[in-house]
N, C-alpha and C positions, 0 to 999 in steps of 0.2 A: 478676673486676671489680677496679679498681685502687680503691687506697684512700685514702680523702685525709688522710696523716697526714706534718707536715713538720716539721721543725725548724725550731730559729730562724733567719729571715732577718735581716742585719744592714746598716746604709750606714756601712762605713769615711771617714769624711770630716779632712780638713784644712781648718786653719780657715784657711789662708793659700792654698790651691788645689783646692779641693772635689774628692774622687773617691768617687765611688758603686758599689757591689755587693754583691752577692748571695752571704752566707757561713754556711755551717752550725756549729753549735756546737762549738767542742772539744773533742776529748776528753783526758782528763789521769787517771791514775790516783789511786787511793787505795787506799794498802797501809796497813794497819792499825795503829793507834797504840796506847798503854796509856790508859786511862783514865786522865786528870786532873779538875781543878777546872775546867777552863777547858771551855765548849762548845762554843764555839769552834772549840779544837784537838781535841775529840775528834770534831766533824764534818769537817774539813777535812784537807787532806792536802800536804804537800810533793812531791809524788812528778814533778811538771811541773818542781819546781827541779832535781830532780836531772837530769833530763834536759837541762836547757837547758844546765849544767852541763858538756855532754859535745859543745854545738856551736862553731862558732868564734865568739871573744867570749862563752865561756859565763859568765864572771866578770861580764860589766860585766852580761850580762842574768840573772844572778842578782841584782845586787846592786839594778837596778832591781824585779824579780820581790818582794824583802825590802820597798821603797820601796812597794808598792803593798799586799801584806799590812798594812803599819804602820797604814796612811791608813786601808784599810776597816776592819781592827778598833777604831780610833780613831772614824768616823762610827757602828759599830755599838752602841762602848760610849757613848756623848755623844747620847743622842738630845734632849737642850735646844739640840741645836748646827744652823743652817739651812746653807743654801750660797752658794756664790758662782756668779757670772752668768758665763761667757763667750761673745760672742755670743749664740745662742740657748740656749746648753745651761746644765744646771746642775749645777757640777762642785763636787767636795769634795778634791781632791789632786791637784797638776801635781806632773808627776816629768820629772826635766830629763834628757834624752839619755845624756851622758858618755858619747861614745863611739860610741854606737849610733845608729841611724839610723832613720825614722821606722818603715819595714816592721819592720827588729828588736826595737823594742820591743811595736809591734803583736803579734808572737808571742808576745812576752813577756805581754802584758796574757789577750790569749787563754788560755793558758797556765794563768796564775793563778785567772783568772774561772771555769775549770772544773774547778781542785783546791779550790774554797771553794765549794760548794753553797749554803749559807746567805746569802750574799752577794746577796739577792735586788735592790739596789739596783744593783749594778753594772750598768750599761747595755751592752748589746752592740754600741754605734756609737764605731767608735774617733775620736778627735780631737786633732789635735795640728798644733802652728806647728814654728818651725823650730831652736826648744830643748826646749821643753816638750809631752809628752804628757799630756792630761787625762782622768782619771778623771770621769765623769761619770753624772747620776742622770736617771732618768724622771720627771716633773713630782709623777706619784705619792707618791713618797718623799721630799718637797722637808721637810715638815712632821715635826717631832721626834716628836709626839704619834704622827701615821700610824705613825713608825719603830718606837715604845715599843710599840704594840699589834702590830703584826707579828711584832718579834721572840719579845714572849710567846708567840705563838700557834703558831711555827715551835719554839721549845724544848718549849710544851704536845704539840702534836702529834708532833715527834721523839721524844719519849722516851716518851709513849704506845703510840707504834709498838713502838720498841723493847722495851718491858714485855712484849709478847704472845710475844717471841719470845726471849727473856733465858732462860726454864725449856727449851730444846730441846736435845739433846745434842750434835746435830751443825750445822757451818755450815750444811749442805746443806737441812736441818729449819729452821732460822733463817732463812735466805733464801727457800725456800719462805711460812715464813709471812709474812714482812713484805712477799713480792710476790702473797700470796692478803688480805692485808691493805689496802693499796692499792688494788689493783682493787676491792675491795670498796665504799671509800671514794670512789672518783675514777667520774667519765666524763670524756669526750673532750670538749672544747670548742669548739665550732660558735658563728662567729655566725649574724645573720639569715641571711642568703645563704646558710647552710647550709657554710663555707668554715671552714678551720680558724682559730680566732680569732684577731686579732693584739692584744689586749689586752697589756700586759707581765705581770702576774700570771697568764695562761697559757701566760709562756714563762718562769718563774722558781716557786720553790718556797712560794711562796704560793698558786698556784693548786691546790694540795692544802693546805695549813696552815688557807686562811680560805674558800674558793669550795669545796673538793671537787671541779674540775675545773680542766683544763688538756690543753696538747697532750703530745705525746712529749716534752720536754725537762722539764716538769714532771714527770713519772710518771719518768724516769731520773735528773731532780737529788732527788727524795724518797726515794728508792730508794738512790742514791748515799751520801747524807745517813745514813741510818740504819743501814745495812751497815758503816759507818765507824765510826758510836758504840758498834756492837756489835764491833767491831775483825772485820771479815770484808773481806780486802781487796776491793776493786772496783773500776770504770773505769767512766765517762761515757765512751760509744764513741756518735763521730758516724758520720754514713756516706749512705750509698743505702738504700733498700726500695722494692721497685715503681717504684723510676722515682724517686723524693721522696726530698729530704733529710729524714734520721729520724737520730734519740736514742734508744739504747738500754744496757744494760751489759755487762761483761763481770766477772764475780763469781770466784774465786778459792775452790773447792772442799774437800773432806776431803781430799781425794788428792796436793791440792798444783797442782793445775793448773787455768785459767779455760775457764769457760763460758761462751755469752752466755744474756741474761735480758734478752725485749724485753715488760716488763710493758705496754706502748699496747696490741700487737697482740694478747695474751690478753685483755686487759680487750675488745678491740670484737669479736673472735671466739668471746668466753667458754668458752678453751680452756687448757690449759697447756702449748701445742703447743711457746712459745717459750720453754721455761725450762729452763734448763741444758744448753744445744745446745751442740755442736762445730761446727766450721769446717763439714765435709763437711757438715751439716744446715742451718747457716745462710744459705751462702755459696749458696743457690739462690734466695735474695731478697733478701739483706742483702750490700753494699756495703762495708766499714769503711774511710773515709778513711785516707790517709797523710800524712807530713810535706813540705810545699810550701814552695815558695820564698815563696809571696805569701801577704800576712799575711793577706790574708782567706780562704784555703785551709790554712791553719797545723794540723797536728794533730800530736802527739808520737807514736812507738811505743808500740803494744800489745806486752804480752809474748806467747808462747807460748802459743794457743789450743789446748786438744785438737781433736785431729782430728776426734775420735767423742765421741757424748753422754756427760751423765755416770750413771752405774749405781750407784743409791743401795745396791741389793741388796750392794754391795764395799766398805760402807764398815765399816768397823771399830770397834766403839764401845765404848768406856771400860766396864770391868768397876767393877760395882759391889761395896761394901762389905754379904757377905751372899751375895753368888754362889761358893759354896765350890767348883761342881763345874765355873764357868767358861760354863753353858751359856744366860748372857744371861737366865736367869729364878733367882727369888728362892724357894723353893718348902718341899715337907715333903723335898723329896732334900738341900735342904741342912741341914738340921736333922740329919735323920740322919746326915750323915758326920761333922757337929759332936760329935753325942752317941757316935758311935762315938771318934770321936778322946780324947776327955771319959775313956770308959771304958776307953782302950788297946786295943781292940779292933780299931782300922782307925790308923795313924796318918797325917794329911794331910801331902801332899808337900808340901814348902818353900814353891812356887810358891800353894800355897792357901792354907796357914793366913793371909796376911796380909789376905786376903778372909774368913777364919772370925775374927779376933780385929776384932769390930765396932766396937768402942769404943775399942781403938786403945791399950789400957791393957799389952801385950804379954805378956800371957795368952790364952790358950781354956780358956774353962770357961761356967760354967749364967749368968752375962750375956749374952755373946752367944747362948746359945742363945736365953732370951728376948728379946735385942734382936731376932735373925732370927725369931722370931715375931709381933714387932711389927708389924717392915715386911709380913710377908704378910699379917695381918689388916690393916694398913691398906690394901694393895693392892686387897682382896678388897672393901672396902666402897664 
């Protein structure tokens, strides 16, 4: 049975010669930043600049690309600030050509819209005369107030997420939880008609932050959004499934290589059949767009998907301070070789002692021995 799960549709229009169609979301990466001050940047990602970067006139659609980041984080941080009218629409930033041409900027804006998850206002209908491209907003977002409560509620609920999964050792354990986290929080968003909804708050990341539901492009910009805060590179990957345009990610692993992660289709089949697949696994329903001439088919390069799923059983994990004998557990075996080494009886190879001197004081003696008995009675309780 096909399923009814699509991405955003969009009407690319000119406001000097109207053109209409049907466009799925972009995808753009997000390679991992360091933690700053800013939330901003530690949700968002450059990774669309660098590729525009690399096409012909990558200069003028970088510098337009910079021109559009300015403007939203400017409406994001000003919410006493309304908009202006053009036409029908209501826009907060025209950004003039130089150079580029009405489709190259459109890529451009695409581009952008999908390296800033947060950006829940950005409209997905492009608009522009015959200098100026306009940024523009859904009637929703028009009022400062509506803005000032959304964004609380998208910083409240991002870094809640994040919290759950901040204590886990590996990416692989991180992204698990913050996509068994989401599903848990979200459904899929039907209106009456039973159709998936066209509300804009269930094709933007509000329809997890304030609703709890939304379609596929909600569950992959939330998803998106949080993987990034916790600096775990990922990608908004547009594409096919079953026939429908769909939103899902492609997550960047311990091993160094991406997997995709379609949290829609485990949330409505209550499975985790789609989490950290390879190519050969996915590629039997899923689709991933390419980079098109026409800006309403616009999508940047994925990197390097594995072939084959990913196999947590290989991942390698950080030896703890207390593991003297290397074997991933904290126990009375490490005690003993401690107290052996203590009494010269056994001495620990080079590679251990810096696991047996816990406190890091550059001794082995009867503190760490107590320390490592700390940590196992706390384990124990």
């Amino acid at each position: 049975m096909k399923m009814k799960i699509t991405a955003l549709a969009a009407a690319a229009v000119m406001t000097l010669a109207p053109i209409t169609g049907s466009i799925s979301a972009a995808a753009a990466g997000i390679p991992a930043a360091e933690h700053s001050s800013d939330f901003l940047s530690d949700c968002g990602s450059r990774a669309g600049y660098e590729y525009l970067g690399t096409m012909e006139n990558g200069a003028a659609m970088q510098k337009a690309y910079d021109r559009m980041c300015e403007a939203a984080e400017k409406l994001w941080n000003d919410t006493g600030r309304g908009m202006d009218r053009i036409a029908t629409y209501n826009t907060y930033a025209s950004i003039p050509y130089d150079g580029l041409d009405y489709k190259s900027i459109g890529k451009v804006y695409l581009t952008f819209r999908n390296d800033f998850p947060l950006y829940y206002f950005a409209d997905c209908v492009l608009v522009g005369n015959k200098t100026n491209f306009y940024m523009i907003s859904n009637n929703s977002y028009v009022k400062g107030s509506i803005r000032a409560k959304a964004q609380q509620d998208i910083t409240n609920y991002i870094t809640s997420l994040a919290k759950k999964a901040e204590g886990a050792g590996t990416d692989y354990e991180k992204a698990k939880i913050v996509h068994d986290a989401i599903n848990a929080d979200l459904k899929y968003a039907y209106d009456k008609n039973n159709n998936p909804s066209n509300e804009p708050w269930a094709h933007n990341i509000l329809g997890a932050c304030q609703k709890g539901e939304g379609v596929c492009e909600t569950y992959a910009r939330v998803y998106q959004a949080v993987l990034n805060y916790l600096d775990i590179d990922n990608y908004f990957v547009s594409g096919k499934a079953d026939g429908g345009d769909h939103a899902w990610n492609a997550v960047r692993l311990d091993d160094g290589k991406c997997y995709y992660v379609d949290c829609t289709w485990d949330d409505i089949l209550g499975s985790n059949s789609y989490f950290a697949k390879g190519e050969k696994s996915m590629s039997k329903d899923h689709v991933v767009d390419v980079p098109d001439d026409d800006p309403m088919r616009f999508f940047i390069e994925l990197p390097d998907i594995s072939a084959t799923d990913f196999d947590p059983s290989k991942i390698s994990k950080p030896r703890a301070k207390g593991d003297v004998n290397g074997d991933g557990i904290i126990n009375i075996s490490d005690i003993t070789l401690v107290a052996a080494h203590i009494k010269g009886l056994r001495i620990l190879r080079e590679e251990d002692k810096k696991y047996a001197d816990v406190n890091g004081d550059g001794k082995i003696n009867v503190t760490d021995l107590t320390k490592i008995s700390a940590i196992i009675k706390g384990k124990a309780r």
